[in-house]
VEXVOTI-329281 format. One line per field, with one value per residue: z, x, y of N, C-alpha, C in turn; residue number from 1. Coordinates in steps of 0.2 Angstrom, whole numbers, padded with zeros to 4 digits. Layout:
<recs>
n_Z <- [Z|...] $
n_X <- [X|...] $
n_Y <- [Y|...] $
ca_Z <- [Z|...] $
ca_X <- [X|...] $
ca_Y <- [Y|...] $
c_Z <- [Z|...] $
c_X <- [X|...] $
c_Y <- [Y|...] $
n <- [NUM|...] $
</recs>
This chain:
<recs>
n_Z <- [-0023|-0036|-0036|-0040|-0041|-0026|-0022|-0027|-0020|-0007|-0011|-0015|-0001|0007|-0001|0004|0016|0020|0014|0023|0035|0035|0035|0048|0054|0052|0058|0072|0074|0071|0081|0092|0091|0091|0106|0111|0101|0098|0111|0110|0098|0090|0097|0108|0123|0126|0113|0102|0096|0081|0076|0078|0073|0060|0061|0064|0051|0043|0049|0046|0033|0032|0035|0025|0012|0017|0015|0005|-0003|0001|-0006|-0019|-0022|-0020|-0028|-0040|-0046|-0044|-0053|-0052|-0038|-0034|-0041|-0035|-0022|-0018|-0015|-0003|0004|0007|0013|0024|0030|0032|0044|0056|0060|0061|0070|0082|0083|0087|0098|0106|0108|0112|0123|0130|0130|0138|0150|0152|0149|0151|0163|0168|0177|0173|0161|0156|0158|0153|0139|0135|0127|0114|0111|0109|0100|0089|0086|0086|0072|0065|0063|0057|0048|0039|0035|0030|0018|0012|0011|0001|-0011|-0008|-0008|0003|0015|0014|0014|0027|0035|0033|0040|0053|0055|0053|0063|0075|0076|0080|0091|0100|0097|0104|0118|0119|0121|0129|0146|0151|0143|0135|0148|0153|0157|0150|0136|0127|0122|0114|0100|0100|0097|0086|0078|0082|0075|0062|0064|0066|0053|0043|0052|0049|0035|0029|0037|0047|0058|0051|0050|0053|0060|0072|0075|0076|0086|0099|0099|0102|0109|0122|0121|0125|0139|0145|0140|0148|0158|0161|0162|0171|0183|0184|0183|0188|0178|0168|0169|0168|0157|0148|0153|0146|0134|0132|0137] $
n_X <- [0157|0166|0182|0184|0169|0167|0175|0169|0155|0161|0166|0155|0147|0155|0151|0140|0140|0148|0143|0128|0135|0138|0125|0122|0129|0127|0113|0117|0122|0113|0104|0108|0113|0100|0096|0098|0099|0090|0092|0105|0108|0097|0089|0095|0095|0107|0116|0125|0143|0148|0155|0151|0139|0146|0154|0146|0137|0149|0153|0142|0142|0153|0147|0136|0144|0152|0142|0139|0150|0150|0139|0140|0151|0145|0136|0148|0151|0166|0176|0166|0167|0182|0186|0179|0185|0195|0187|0186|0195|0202|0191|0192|0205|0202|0192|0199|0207|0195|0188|0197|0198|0184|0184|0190|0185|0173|0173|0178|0167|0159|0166|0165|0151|0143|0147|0153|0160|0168|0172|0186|0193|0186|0188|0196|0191|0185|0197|0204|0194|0198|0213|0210|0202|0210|0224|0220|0214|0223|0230|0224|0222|0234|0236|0229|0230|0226|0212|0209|0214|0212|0197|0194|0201|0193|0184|0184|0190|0178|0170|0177|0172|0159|0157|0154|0142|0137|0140|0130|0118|0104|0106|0102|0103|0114|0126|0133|0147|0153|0153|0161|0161|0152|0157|0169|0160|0157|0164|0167|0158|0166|0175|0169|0163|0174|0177|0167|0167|0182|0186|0196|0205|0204|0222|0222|0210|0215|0226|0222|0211|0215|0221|0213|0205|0215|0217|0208|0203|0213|0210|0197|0199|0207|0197|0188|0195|0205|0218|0231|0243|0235|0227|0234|0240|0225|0227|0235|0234|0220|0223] $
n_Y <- [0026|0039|0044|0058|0061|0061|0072|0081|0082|0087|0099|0105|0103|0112|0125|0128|0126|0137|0148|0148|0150|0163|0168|0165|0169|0183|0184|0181|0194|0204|0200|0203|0214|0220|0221|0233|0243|0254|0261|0267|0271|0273|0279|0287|0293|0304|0312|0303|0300|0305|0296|0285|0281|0280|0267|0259|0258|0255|0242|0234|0235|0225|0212|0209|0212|0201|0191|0192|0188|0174|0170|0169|0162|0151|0151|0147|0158|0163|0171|0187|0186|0188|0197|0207|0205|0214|0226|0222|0221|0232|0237|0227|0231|0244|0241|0238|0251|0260|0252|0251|0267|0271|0263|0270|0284|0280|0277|0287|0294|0285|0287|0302|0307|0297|0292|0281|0268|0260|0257|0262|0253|0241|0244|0235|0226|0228|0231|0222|0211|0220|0216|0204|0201|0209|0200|0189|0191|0198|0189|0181|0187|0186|0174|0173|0167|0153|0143|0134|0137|0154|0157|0149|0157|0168|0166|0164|0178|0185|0180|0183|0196|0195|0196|0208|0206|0197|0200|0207|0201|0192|0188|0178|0171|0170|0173|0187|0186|0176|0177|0177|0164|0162|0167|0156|0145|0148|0146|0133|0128|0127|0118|0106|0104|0105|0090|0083|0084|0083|0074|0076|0090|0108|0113|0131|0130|0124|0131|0144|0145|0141|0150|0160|0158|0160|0171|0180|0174|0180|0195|0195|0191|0205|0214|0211|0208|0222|0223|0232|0236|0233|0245|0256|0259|0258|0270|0277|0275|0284|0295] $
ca_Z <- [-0026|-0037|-0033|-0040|-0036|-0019|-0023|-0031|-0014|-0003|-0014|-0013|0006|0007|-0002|0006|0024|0021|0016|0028|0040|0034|0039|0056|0060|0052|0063|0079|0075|0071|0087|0100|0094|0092|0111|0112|0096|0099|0115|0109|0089|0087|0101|0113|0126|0125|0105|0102|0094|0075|0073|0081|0066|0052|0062|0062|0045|0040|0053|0043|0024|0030|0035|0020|0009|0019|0013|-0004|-0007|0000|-0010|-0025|-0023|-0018|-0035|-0042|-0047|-0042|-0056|-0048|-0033|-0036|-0045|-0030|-0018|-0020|-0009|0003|0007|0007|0021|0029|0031|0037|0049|0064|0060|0063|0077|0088|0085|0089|0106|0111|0108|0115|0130|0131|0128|0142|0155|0153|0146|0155|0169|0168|0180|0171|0154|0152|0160|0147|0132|0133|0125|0109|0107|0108|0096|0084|0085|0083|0068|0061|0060|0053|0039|0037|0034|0023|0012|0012|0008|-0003|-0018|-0008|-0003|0008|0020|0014|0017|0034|0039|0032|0044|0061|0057|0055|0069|0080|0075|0083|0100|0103|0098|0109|0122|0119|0121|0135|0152|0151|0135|0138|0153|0150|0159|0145|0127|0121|0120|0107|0097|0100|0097|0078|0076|0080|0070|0057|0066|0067|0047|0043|0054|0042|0026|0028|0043|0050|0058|0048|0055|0053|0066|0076|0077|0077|0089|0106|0104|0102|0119|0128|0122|0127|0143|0147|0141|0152|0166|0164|0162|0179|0187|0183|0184|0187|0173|0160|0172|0167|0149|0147|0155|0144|0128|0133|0139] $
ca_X <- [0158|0172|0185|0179|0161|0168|0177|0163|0153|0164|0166|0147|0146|0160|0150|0134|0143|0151|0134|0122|0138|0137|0119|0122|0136|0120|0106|0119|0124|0105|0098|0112|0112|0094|0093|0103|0101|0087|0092|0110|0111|0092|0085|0098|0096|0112|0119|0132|0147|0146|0159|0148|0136|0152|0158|0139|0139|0154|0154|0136|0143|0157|0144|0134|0150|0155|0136|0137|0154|0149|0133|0146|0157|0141|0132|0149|0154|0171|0176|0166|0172|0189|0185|0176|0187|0199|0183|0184|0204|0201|0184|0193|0210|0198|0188|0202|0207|0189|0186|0201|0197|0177|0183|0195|0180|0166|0177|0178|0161|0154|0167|0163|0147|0138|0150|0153|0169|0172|0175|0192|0196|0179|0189|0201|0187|0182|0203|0204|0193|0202|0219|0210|0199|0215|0228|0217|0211|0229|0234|0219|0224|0242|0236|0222|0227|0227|0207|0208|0217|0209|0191|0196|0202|0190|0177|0188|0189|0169|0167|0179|0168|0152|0159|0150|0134|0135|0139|0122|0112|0102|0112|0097|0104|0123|0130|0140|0154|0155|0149|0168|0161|0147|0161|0171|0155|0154|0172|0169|0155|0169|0181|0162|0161|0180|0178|0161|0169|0187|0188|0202|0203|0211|0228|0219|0208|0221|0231|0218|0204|0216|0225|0208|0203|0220|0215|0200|0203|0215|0206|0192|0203|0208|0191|0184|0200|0208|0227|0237|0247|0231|0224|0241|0241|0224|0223|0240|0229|0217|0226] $
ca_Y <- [0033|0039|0048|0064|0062|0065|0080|0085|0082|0090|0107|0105|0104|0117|0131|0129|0130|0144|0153|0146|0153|0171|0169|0162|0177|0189|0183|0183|0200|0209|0198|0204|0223|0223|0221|0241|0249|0261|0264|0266|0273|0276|0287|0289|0303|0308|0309|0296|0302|0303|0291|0277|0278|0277|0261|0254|0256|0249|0234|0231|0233|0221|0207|0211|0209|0193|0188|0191|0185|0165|0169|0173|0154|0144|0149|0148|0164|0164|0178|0189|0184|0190|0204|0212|0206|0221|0231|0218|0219|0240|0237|0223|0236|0249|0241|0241|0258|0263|0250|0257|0274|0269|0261|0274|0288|0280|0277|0294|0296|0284|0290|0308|0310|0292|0290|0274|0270|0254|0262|0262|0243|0236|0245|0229|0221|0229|0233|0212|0210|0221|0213|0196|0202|0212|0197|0184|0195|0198|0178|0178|0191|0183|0168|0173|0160|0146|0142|0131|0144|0160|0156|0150|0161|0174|0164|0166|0185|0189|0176|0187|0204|0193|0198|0213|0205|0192|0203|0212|0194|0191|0185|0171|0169|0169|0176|0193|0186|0171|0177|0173|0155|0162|0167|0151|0141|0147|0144|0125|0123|0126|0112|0103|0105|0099|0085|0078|0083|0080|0069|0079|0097|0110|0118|0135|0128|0119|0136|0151|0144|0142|0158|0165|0156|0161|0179|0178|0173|0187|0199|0194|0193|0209|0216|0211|0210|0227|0223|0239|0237|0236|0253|0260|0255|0261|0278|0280|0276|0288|0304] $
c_Z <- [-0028|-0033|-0033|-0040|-0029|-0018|-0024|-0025|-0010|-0004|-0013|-0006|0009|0007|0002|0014|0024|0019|0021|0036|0042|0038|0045|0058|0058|0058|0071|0079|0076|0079|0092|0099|0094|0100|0114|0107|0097|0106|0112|0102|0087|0090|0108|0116|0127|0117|0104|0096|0087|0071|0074|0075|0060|0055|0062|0054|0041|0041|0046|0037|0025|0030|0029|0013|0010|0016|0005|-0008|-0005|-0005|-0017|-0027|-0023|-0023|-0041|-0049|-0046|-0046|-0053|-0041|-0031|-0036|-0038|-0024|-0015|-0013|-0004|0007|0010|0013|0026|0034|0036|0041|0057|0065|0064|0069|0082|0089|0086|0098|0112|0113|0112|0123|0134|0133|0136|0149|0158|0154|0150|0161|0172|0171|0177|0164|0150|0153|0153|0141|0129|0127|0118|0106|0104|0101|0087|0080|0082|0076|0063|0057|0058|0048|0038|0034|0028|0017|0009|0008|0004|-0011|-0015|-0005|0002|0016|0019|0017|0025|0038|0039|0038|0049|0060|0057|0060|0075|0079|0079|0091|0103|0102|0102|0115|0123|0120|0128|0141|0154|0145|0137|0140|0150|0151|0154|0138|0124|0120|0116|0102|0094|0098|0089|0077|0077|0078|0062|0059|0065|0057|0046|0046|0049|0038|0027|0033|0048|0052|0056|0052|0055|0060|0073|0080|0080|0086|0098|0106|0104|0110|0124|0127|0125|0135|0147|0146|0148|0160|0168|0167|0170|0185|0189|0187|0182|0181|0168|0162|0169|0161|0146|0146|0149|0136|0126|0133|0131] $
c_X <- [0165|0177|0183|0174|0161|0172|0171|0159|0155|0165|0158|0144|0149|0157|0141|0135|0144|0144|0130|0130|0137|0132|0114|0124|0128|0115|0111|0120|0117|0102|0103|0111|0103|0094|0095|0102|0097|0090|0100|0110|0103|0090|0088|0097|0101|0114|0124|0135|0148|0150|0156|0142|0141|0152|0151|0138|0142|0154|0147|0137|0147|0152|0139|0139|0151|0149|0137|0144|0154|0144|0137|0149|0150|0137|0140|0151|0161|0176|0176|0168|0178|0189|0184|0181|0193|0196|0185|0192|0201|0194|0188|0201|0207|0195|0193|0203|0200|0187|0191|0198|0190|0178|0186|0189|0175|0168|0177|0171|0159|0159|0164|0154|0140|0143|0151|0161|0169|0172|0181|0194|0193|0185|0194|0199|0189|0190|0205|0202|0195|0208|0217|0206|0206|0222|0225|0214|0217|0232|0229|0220|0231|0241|0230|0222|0227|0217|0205|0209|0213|0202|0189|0196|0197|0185|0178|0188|0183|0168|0169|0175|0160|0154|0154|0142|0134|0135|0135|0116|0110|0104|0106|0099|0110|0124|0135|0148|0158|0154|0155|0164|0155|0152|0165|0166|0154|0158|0172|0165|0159|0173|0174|0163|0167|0179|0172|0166|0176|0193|0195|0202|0208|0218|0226|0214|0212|0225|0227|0214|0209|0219|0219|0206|0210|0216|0212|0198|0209|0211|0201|0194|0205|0203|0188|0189|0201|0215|0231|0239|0240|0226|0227|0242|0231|0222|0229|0234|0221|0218|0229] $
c_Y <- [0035|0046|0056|0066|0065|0070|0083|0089|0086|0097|0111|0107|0110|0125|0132|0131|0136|0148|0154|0151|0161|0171|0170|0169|0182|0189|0184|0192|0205|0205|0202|0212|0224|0223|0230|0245|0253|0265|0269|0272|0276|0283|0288|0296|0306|0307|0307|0302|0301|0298|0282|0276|0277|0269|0255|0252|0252|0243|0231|0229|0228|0213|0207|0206|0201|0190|0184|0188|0177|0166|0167|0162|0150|0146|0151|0152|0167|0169|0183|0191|0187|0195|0210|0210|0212|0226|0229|0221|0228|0240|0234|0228|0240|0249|0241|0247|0261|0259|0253|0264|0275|0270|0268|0280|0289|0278|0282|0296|0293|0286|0298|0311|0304|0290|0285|0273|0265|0253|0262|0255|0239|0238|0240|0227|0222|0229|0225|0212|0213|0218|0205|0197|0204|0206|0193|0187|0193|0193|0177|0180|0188|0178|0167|0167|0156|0147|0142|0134|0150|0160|0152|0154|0169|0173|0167|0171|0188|0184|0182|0192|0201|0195|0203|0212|0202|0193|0207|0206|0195|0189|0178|0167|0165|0174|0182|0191|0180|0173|0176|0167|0157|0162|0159|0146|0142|0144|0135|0123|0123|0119|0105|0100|0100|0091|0079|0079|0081|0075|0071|0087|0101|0113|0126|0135|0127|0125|0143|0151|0145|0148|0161|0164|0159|0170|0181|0179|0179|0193|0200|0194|0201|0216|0217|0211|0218|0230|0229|0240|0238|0243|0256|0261|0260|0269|0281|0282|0283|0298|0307] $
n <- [1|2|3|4|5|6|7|8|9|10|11|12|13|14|15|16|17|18|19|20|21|22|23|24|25|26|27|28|29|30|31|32|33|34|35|36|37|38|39|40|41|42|43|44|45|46|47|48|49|50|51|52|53|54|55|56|57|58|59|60|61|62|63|64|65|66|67|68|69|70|71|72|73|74|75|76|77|78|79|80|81|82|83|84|85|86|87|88|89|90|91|92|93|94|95|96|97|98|99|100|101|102|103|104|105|106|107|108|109|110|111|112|113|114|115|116|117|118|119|120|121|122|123|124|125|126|127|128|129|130|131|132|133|134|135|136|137|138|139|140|141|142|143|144|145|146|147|148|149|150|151|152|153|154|155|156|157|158|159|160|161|162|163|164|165|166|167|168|169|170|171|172|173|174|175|176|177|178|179|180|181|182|183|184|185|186|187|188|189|190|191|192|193|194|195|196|197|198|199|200|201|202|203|204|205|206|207|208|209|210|211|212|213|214|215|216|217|218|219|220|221|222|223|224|225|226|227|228|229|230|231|232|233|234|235|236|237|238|239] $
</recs>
């Protein structure tokens, strides 16, 4: 095989991963909140705070967007591609904005209004997933002309927004106290993918995937634990 037949090939394997990815992140996110959403967003007996349908919303157009822009590369449309990215950078901007001020609400919402004493400790969670979703976008937009980099990284940050479905799956499924490892789990079928195509894993991988695990792992420490200091840190966030 010549040398650019095998460029050819691997540009080939590249745009169809990243699709069939979207796909993947889609079907985790509809199976994990279908297990909550009527109770939750449909026919709640209490009514959720109207910011919890903005942020469903949006989370939705952003997987949608993520959709149709591998749809876009992988029938080689990268024009368009470009063109519309513009939206994406402007959605991807506004989705921490709107997930912080989501978590901090409905924090509010389930201390007062569902009485949940572990409300304010849990809201680690959802702030976590902000900060990891927020600085890998950030790197992607930075490094939006280089590919190889941008489209990585784009992965790592819609992998990090899977959090909350995976934390809605079954505990027959995946255990509540583990669902980071669904997260982590997509993330190396990208290190999975590199290693077929380009026999090596990338430094995107190399660098993203263990902070995501150290985070991951505090958070979750601090979730079940509930260490003074992030009680402290918390109630400040709140007050």
């Amino acid at each position: 095989m010549s040398r650019q037949a095998a460029k050819s090939r691997a540009e080939s394997w590249d745009q169809h991963f990243y699709f069939f990815m979207s796909l993947l992140i889609a079907v985790v996110v509809v199976y994990g909140f279908s297990q909550t959403i009527d109770m939750n967003l449909i026919h709640p007996t209490i009514p959720r705070p109207f910011l919890l349908y903005v942020h469903a919303a949006v989370f939705t157009g952003w997987l949608l967007f993520f959709i149709l822009q591998s749809a876009l590369v992988r029938t080689h449309n990268v024009r368009i591609h470009r063109t519309i990215g513009w939206f994406g950078i402007a959605m991807g901007v506004g989705i921490p904005v709107l997930g912080v001020a989501t978590a901090l609400t409905m924090t509010r919402f389930d201390m007062v209004q569902l009485h949940n004493p572990t409300a304010n400790t849990d809201m680690i969670v959802p702030l976590f997933d902000m900060v990891a979703f927020a600085s890998t976008f950030a790197l992607a937009i930075y490094w939006r002309k280089k590919p190889e980099l941008h489209r990585r990284l784009i992965l790592v940050a819609t992998c990090a927004l899977t959090a909350a479905g995976f934390g809605r799956f079954p505990a027959w499924i995946l255990p509540n106290i583990v669902f980071y490892a669904g997260v982590d789990l997509l993330i190396l079928l990208g290190v999975l993918h590199d290693l077929i195509v380009n026999k090596k894993i990338h430094a995107v991988y190399r660098c993203v995937l263990p902070a995501f695990v150290a985070g991951q792992t505090v958070v979750m420490y601090a979730a079940v634990q509930k260490p003074a200091l992030w009680v402290k840190i918390a109630h400040a966030l709140l007050s």
